[in-house]
C-alpha positions as a Python dict, from the first residue, in 0.01 Angstrom:
ca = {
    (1, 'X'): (0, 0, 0),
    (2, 'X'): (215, 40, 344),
    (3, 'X'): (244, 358, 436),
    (4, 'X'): (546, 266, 629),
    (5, 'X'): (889, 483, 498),
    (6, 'X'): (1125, 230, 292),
    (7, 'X'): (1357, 496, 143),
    (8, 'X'): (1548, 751, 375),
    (9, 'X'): (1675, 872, 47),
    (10, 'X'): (1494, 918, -372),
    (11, 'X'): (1713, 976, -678),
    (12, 'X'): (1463, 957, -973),
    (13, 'X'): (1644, 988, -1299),
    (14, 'X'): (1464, 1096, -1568),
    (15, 'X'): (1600, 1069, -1975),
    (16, 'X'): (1380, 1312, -2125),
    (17, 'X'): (1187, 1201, -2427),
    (18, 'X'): (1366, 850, -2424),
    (19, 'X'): (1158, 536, -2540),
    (20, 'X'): (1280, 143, -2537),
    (21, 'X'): (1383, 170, -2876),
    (22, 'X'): (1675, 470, -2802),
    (23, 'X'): (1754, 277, -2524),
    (24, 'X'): (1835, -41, -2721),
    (25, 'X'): (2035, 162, -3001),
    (26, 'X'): (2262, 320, -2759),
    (27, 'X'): (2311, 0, -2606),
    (28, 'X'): (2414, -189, -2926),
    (29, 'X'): (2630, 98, -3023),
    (30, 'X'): (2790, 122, -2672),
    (31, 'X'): (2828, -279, -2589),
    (32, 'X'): (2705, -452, -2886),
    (33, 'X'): (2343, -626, -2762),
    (34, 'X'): (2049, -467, -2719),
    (35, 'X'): (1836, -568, -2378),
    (36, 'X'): (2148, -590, -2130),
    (37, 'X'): (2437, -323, -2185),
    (38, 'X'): (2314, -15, -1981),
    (39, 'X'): (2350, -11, -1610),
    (40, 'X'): (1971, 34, -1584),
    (41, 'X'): (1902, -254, -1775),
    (42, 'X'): (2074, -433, -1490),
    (43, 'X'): (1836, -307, -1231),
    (44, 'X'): (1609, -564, -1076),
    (45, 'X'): (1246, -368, -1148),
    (46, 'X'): (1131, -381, -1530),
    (47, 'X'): (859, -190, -1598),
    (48, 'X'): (641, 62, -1823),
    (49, 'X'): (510, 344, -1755),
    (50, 'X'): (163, 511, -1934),
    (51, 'X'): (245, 927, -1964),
    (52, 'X'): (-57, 1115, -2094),
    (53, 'X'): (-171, 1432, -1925),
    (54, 'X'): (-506, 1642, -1971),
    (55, 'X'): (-434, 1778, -2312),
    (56, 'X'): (-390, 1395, -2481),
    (57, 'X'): (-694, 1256, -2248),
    (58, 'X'): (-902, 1506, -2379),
    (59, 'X'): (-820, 1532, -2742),
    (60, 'X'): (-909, 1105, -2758),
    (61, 'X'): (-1266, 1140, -2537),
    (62, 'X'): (-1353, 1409, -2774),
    (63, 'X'): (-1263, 1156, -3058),
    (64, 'X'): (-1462, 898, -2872),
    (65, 'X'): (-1731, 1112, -2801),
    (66, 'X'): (-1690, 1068, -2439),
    (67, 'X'): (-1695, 1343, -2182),
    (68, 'X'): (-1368, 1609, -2119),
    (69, 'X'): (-1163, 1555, -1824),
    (70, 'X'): (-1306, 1903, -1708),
    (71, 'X'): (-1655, 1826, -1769),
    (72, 'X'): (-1574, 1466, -1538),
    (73, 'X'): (-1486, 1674, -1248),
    (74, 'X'): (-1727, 1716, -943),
    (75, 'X'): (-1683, 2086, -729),
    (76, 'X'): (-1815, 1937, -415),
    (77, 'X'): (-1499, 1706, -330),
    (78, 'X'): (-1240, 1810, -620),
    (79, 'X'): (-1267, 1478, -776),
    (80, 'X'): (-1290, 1336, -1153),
    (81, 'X'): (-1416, 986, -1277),
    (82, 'X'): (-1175, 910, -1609),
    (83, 'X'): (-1157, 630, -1838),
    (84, 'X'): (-797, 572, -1829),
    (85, 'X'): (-804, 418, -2164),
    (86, 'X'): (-868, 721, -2310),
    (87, 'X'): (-541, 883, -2221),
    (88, 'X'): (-333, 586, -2306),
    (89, 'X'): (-525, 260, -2491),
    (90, 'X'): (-367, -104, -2469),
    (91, 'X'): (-516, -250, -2738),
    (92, 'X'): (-416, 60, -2929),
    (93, 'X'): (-86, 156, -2820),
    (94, 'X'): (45, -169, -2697),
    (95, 'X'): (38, -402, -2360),
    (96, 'X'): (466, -288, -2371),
    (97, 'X'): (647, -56, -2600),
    (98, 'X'): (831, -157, -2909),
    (99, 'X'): (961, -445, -2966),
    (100, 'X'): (876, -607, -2718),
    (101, 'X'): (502, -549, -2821),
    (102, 'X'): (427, -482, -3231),
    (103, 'X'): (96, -464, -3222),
    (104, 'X'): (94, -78, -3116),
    (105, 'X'): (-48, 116, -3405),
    (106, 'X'): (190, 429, -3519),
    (107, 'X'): (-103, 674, -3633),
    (108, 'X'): (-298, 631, -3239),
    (109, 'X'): (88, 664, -3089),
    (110, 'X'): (203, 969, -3285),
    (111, 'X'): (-155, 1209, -3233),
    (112, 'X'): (-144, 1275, -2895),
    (113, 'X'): (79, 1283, -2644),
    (114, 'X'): (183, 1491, -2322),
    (115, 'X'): (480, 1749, -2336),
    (116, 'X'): (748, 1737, -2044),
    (117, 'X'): (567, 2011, -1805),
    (118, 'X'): (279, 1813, -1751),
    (119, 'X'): (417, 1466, -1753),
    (120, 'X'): (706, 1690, -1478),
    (121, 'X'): (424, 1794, -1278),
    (122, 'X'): (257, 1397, -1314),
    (123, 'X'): (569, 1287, -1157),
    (124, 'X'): (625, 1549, -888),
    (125, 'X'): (274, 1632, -762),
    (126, 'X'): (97, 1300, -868),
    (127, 'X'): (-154, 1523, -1081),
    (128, 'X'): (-255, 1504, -1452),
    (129, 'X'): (-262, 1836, -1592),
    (130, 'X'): (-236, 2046, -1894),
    (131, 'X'): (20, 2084, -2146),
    (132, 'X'): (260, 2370, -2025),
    (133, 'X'): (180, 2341, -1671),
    (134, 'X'): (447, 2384, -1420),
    (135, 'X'): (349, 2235, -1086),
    (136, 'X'): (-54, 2375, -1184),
    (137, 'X'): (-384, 2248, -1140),
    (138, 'X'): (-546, 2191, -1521),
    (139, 'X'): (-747, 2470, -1603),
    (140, 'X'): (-499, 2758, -1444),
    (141, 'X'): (-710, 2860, -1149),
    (142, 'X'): (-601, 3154, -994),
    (143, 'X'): (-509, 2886, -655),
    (144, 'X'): (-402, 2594, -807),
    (145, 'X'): (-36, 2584, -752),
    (146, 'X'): (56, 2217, -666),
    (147, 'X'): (321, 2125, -354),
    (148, 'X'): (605, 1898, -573),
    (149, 'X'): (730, 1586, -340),
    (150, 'X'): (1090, 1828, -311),
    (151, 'X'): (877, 2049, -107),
    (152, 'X'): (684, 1823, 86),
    (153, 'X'): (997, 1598, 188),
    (154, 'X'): (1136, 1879, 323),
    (155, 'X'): (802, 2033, 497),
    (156, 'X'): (800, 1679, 655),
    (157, 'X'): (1115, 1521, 718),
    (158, 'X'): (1317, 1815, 694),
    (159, 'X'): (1550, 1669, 412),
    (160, 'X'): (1732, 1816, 143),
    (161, 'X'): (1642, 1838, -190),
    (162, 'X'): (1826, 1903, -548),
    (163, 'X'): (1722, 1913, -948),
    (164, 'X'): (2026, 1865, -1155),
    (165, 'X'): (1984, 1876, -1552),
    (166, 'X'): (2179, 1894, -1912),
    (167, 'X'): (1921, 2160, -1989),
    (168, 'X'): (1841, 2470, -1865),
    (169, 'X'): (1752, 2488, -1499),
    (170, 'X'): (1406, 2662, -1544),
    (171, 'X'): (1323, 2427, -1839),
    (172, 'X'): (1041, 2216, -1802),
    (173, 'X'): (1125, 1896, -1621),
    (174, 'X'): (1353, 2034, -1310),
    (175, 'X'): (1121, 2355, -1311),
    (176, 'X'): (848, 2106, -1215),
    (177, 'X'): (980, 1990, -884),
    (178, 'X'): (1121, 2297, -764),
    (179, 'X'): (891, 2585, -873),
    (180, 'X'): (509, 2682, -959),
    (181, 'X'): (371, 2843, -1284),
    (182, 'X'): (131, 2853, -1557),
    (183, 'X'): (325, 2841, -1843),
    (184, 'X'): (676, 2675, -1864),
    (185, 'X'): (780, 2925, -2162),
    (186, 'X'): (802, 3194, -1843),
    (187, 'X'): (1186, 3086, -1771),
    (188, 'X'): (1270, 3404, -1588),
    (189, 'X'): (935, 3398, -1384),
    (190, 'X'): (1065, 3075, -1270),
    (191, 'X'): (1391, 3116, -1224),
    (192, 'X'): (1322, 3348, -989),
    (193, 'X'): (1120, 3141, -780),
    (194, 'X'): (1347, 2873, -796),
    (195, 'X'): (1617, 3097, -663),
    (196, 'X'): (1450, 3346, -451),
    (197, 'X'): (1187, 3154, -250),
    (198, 'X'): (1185, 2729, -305),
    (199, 'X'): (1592, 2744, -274),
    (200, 'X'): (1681, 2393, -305),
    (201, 'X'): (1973, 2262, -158),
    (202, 'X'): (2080, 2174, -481),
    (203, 'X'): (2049, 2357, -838),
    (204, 'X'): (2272, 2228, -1145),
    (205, 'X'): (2157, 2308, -1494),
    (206, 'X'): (2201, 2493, -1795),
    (207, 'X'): (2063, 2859, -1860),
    (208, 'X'): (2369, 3056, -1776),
    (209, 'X'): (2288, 3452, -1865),
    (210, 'X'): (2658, 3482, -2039),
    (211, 'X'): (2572, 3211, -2297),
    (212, 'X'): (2169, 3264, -2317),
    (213, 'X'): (2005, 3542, -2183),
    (214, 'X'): (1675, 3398, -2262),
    (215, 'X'): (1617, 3150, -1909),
    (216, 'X'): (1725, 3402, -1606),
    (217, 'X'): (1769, 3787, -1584),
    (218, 'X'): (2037, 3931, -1493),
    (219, 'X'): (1898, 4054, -1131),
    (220, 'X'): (1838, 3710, -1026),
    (221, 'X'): (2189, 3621, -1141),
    (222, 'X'): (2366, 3921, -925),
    (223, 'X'): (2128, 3799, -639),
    (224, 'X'): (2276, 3402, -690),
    (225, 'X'): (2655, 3532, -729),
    (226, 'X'): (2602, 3754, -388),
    (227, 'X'): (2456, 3543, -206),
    (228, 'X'): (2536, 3395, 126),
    (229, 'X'): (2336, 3122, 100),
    (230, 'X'): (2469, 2953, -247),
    (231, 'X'): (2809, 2848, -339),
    (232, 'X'): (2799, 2918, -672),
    (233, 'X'): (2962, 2672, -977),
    (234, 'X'): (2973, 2849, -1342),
    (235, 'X'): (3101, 2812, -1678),
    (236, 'X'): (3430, 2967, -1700),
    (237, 'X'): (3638, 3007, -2021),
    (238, 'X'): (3937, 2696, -2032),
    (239, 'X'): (3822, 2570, -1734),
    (240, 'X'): (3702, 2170, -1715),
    (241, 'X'): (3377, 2188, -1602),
    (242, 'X'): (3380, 1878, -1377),
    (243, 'X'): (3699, 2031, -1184),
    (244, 'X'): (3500, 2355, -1110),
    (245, 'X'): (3184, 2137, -1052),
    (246, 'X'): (3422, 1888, -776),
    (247, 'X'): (3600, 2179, -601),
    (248, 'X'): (3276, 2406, -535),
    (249, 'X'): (3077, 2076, -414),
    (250, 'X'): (3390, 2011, -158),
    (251, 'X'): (3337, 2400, -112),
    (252, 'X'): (2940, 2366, -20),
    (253, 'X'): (2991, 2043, 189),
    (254, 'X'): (3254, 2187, 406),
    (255, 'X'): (3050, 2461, 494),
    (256, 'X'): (2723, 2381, 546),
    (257, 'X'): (2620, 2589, 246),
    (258, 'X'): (2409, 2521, -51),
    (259, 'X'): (2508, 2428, -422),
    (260, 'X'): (2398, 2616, -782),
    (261, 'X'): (2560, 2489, -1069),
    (262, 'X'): (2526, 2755, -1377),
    (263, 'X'): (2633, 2594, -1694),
    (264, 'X'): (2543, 2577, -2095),
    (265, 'X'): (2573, 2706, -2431),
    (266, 'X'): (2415, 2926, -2671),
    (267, 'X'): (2110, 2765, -2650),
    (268, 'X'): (2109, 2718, -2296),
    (269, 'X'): (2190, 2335, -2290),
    (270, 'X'): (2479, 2142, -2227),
    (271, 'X'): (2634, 2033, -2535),
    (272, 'X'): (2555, 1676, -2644),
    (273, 'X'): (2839, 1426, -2598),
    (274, 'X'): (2978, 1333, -2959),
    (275, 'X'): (2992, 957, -3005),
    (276, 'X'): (3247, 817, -3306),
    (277, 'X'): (3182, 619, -3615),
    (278, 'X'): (3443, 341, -3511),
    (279, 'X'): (3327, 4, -3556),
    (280, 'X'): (3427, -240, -3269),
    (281, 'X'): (3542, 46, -3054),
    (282, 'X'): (3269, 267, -2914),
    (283, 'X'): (3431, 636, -2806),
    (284, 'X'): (3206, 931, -2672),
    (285, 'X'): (3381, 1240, -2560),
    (286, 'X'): (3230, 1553, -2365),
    (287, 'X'): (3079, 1791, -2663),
    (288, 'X'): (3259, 2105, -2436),
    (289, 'X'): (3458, 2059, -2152),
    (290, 'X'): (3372, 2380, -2007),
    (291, 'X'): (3041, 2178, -1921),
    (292, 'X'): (3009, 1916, -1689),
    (293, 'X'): (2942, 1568, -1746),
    (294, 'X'): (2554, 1491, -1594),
    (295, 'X'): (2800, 1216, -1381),
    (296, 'X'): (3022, 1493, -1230),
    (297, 'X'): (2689, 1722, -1181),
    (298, 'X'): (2535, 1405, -1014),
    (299, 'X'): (2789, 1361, -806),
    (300, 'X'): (2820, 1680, -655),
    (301, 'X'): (2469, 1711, -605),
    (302, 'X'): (2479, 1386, -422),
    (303, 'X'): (2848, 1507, -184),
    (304, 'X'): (2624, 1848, -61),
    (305, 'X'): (2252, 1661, -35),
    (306, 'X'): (2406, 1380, 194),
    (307, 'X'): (2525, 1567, 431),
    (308, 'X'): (2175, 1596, 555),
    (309, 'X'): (2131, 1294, 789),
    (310, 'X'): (1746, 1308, 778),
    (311, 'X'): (1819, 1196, 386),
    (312, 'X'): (1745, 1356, 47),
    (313, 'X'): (1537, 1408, -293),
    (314, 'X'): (1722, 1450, -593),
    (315, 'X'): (1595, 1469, -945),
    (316, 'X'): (1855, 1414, -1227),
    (317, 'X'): (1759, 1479, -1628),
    (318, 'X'): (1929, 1392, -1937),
    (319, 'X'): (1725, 1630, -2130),
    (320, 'X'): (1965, 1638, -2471),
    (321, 'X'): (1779, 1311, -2556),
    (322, 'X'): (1442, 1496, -2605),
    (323, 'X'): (1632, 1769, -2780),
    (324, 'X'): (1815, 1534, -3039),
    (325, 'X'): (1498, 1320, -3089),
    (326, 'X'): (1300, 1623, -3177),
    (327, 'X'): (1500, 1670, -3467),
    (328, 'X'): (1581, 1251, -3551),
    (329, 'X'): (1960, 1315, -3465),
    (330, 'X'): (2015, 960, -3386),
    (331, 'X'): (2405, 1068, -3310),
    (332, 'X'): (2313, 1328, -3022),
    (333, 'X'): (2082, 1082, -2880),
    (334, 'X'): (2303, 783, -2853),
    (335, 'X'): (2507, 1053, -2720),
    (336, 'X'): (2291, 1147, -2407),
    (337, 'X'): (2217, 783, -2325),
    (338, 'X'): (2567, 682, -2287),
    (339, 'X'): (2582, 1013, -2033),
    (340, 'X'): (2246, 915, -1897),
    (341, 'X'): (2427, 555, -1825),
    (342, 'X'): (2720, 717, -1686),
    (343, 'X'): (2545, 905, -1446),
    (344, 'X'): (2354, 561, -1358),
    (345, 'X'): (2669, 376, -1283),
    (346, 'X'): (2806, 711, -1086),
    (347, 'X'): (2519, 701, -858),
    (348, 'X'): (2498, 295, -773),
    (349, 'X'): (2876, 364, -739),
    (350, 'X'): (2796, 681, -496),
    (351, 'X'): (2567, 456, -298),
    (352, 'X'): (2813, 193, -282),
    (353, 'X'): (3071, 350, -118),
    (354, 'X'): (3150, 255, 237),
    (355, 'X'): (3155, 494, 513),
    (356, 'X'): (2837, 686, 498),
    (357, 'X'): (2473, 677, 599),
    (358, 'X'): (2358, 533, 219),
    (359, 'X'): (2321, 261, 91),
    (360, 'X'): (2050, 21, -80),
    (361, 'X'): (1829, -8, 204),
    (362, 'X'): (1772, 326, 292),
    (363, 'X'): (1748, 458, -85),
    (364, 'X'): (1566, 430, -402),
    (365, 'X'): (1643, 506, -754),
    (366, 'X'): (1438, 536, -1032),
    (367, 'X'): (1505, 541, -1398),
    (368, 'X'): (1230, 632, -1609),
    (369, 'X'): (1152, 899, -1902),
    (370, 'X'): (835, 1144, -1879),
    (371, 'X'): (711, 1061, -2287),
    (372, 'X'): (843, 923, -2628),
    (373, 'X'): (952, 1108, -2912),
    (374, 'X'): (1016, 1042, -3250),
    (375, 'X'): (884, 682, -3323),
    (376, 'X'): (1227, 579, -3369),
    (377, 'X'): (1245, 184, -3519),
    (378, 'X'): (1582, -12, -3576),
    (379, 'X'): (1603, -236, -3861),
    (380, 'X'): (1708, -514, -3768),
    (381, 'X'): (1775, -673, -4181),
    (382, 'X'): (2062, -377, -4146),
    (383, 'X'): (2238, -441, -3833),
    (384, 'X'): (2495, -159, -3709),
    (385, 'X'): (2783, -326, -3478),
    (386, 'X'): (2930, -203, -3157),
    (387, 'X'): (3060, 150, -3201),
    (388, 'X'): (2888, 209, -3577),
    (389, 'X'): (2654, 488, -3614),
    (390, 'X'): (2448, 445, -3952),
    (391, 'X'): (2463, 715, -4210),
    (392, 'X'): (2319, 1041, -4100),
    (393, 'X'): (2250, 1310, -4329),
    (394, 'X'): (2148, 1672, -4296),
    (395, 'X'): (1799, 1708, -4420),
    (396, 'X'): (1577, 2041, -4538),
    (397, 'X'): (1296, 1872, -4716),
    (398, 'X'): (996, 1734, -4608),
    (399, 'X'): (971, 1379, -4562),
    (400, 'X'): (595, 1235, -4525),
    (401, 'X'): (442, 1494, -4266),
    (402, 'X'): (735, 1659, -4106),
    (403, 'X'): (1092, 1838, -4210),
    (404, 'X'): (1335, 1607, -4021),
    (405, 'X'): (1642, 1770, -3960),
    (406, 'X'): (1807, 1451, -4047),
    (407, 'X'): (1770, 1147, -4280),
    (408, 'X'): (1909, 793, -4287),
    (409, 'X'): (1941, 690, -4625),
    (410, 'X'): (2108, 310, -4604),
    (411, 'X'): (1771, 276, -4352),
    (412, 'X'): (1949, 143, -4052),
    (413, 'X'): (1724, 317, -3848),
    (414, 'X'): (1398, 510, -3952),
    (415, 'X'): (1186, 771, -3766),
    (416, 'X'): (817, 863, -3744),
    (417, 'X'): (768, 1179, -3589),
    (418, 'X'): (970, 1517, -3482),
    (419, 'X'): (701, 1502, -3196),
    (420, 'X'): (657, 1329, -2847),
    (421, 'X'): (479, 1007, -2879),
    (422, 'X'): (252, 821, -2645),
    (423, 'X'): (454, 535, -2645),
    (424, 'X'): (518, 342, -2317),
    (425, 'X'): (837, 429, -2141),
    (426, 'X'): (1056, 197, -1974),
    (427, 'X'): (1071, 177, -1568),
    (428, 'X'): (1363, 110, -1385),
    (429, 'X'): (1431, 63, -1003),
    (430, 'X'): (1635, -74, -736),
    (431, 'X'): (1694, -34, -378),
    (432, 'X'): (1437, 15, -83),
    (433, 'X'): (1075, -2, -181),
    (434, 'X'): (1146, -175, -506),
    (435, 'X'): (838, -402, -453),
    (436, 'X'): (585, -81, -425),
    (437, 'X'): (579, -32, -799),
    (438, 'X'): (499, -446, -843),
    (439, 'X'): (222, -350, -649),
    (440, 'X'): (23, -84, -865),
    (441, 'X'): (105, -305, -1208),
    (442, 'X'): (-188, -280, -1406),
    (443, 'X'): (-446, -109, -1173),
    (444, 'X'): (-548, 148, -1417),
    (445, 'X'): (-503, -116, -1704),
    (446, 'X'): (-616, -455, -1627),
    (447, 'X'): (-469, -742, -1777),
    (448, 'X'): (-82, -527, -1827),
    (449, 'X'): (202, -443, -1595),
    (450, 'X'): (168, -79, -1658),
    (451, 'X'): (160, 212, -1432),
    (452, 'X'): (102, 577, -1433),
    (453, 'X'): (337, 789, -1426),
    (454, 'X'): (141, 941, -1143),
    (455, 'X'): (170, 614, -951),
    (456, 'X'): (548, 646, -976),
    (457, 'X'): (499, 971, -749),
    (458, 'X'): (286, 739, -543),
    (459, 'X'): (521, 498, -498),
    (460, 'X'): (830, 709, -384),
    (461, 'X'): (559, 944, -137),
    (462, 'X'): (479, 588, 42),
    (463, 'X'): (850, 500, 8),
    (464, 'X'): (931, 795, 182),
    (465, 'X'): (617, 828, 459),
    (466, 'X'): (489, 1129, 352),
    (467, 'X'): (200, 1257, 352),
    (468, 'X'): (15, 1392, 8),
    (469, 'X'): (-63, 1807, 138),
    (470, 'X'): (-228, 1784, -251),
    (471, 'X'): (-446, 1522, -204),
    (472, 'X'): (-525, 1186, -36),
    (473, 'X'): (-352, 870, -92),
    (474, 'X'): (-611, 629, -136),
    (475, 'X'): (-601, 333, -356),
    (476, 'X'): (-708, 429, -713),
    (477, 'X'): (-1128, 281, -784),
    (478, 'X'): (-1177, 485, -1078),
    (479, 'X'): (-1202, 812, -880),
    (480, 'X'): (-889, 1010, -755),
    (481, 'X'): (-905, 1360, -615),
    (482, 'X'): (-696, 1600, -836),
}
């Protein structure tokens, strides 16, 4: 793989616990076909991505009576020799997710599967690790906090970097580019780091202390509103949250400063856009206009990060999609697609516009998810049409191995799990360094087109020209350093 920089500039985009099969749902509901509404469906890189991290490798080797990933790791270079069909099995799980490959088996998909810190810290430190990890080596050593590719970018090329998310801002995913720790339940450990020594350029997230005091404390939140450094963007009571999210981005631009964004509800989250049971005429509307839209958020990040000229890292997460799937609320998840594709279009529209140092040469974006959840299927003997939502009822009872929170009795759509699944996400990309992901296609599984999710780190560190200050970047043989 060159090691020659492609991409000035990353935006990886990241719909939290988001599998093909949301995806095509949200796009029948919101356009009325399957495979070709979204704007990401439009980009010219298809791909899958395998997720697993320590936790699911080592639960299926101790199935197969094959060696932990601990007990595969040499101390004289740092190294371990994996099967990397034991963290994710093709002719288990599926060549490609559902439907475009049926022969994955539900039980093998729904045991065992990585939670968003690790695959976070996969994806922004190229390491497998365990479940909970935050930017950690597996096994918690006392020195194994993990550089992210935020930190490196700007140890190297002196660029800017951002995390913007629908959840809170020390939840799992944009905790693991911008902050270190052993356990992601430790919000206001990391929130603290986040705010007091990585500073990004860019912050925008849920968590704010006067809706949830459970993700910051109220020190670190006198320290954000006094400081110098910050301009700061918050919830305010009957004010649009895009207006106050536009106005302090012109604000941060204009002066050189940085940008927080302090948002969310009750339960620290922005609330999920409400889509409408109107057949033929799709309609989602903001679930509380005192919250941004994840396309306003994007947007500001991107005004304040491009003002560096040496270029940018930005992170984006829909995370409501995890947080509907988890309890089968097929309504709140078509709900954070259609603002996941919003922010999509927002950005290729950002990086269209004339006038500035970006454009598709000099940047790459990346639309992926870090796991499945649910083992949602549609049924495609009860098709909904453009704009219907099938029949969605509360639900208190258990239902085969789980409580769902909801049921679908007419059985439009049916669900598997309240859990993350080991299903293959989707990969999307376009723009400069595109062809690196072609590249790495089936390397750890001959025979497929999948990746790692830890390649997809790989390929925007190449992209970019740095160098890995965790490890080397040699081509995988069986043995990587981690």
């Amino acid at each position: 793989m060159s090691s020659l920089p492609a991409a000035k500039n990353v935006i990886l985009i990241i719909g939290d616990g988001m599998q093909l099969e949301h995806e095509r749902a949200s796009s029948n509901y919101l356009f009325g076909n399957y495979s070709s509404g979204l704007s990401f469906q439009k980009f010219p890189y298809h791909g899958q991505s395998s997720t697993w991290d320590v936790t699911t490798y080592n639960k299926y080797a101790a199935a197969a009576g094959k060696a932990s990933w601990e007990a595969s790791k040499s101390t004289a270079d740092d190294t371990t020799t994996f099967e990397a069909t034991l963290g994710y099995d093709p002719a288990r799980g599926g060549k490609r997710p559902y439907p475009l490959d049926n022969t994955g088996d539900a039980t093998y998909l729904e045991t065992a599967a990585t939670d968003s810190a690790a695959a976070g810290t996969a994806l922004a430190s190229g390491h497998k690790t365990d479940d909970g990890n935050i930017a950690w080596k597996t096994g918690d050593p006392e020195n194994g906090r993990l550089l992210t590719i935020a930190e490196m970018y700007r140890n190297q090329k002196k660029g800017a970097i951002g995390v913007v998310s629908t959840v809170p801002f020390s939840h799992a995913t944009p905790a693991a580019f911008v902050s270190h720790n052993k356990s992601r339940n430790n919000y206001k450990d990391i929130a603290r780091e986040i705010i007091n020594v990585v500073k990004p350029d860019v912050v925008i997230g849920g968590g704010h202390p006067s809706y949830s005091m459970s993700h910051m404390n109220s020190l670190d939140y006198t320290i954000l509103k006094n400081s110098g450094e910050y301009v700061l963007a918050e919830r305010q009571t009957g004010v649009d949250g895009n207006t106050t999210m536009a106005a302090k981005a012109t604000e941060a631009a204009a002066n050189g400063k940085k940008l927080f964004g302090l948002f969310g509800n009750d339960g620290g989250q922005f609330d999920y856009p409400v889509p409408s049971n109107t057949p033929g005429s799709p309609s989602v509307v903001r679930g509380n206009s005192e919250n941004p839209s994840l396309s306003e958020a994007s947007k500001a990040a991107l005004k304040v990060l491009s003002q560096n000229k040496n270029g940018f890292f930005l992170m984006v997460e829909q995370g409501d999609i995890d947080w509907a799937n988890h309890a089968n609320d097929f309504k709140s998840m078509v709900g954070g697609v259609y603002d996941l594709n919003e922010t999509v279009k927002s950005i290729g529209a950002f990086i269209d516009q004339p006038g500035d140092n970006l454009d598709w040469n000099n940047t790459l974006v990346i639309v992926t998810s870090d796991h499945g959840n649910s083992y949602m299927r549609i049924n495609t003997a009860k098709p909904l049409q453009k704009g219907q939502l099938p029949q969605q009822d509360a639900n208190s009872v258990v239902v085969g191995s789980y409580t769902p929170a909801f049921v679908y009795p007419n059985g439009e759509v049916s669900y598997g799990s309240g859990s993350h699944t080991n299903e293959l996400p989707r990969v999307y990309a376009k723009g400069a360094g595109t062809n690196l992901l072609s590249a790495l296609e089936g390397s750890w599984y001959p025979g497929t087109n999948i990746i790692d999710n830890t390649q997809i780190y790989k390929v925007m560190m190449s992209g970019m020209g740095l160098a890995d200050e965790n490890r080397s970047m040699a081509a995988w043989n069986g043995s990587l350093s981690f």
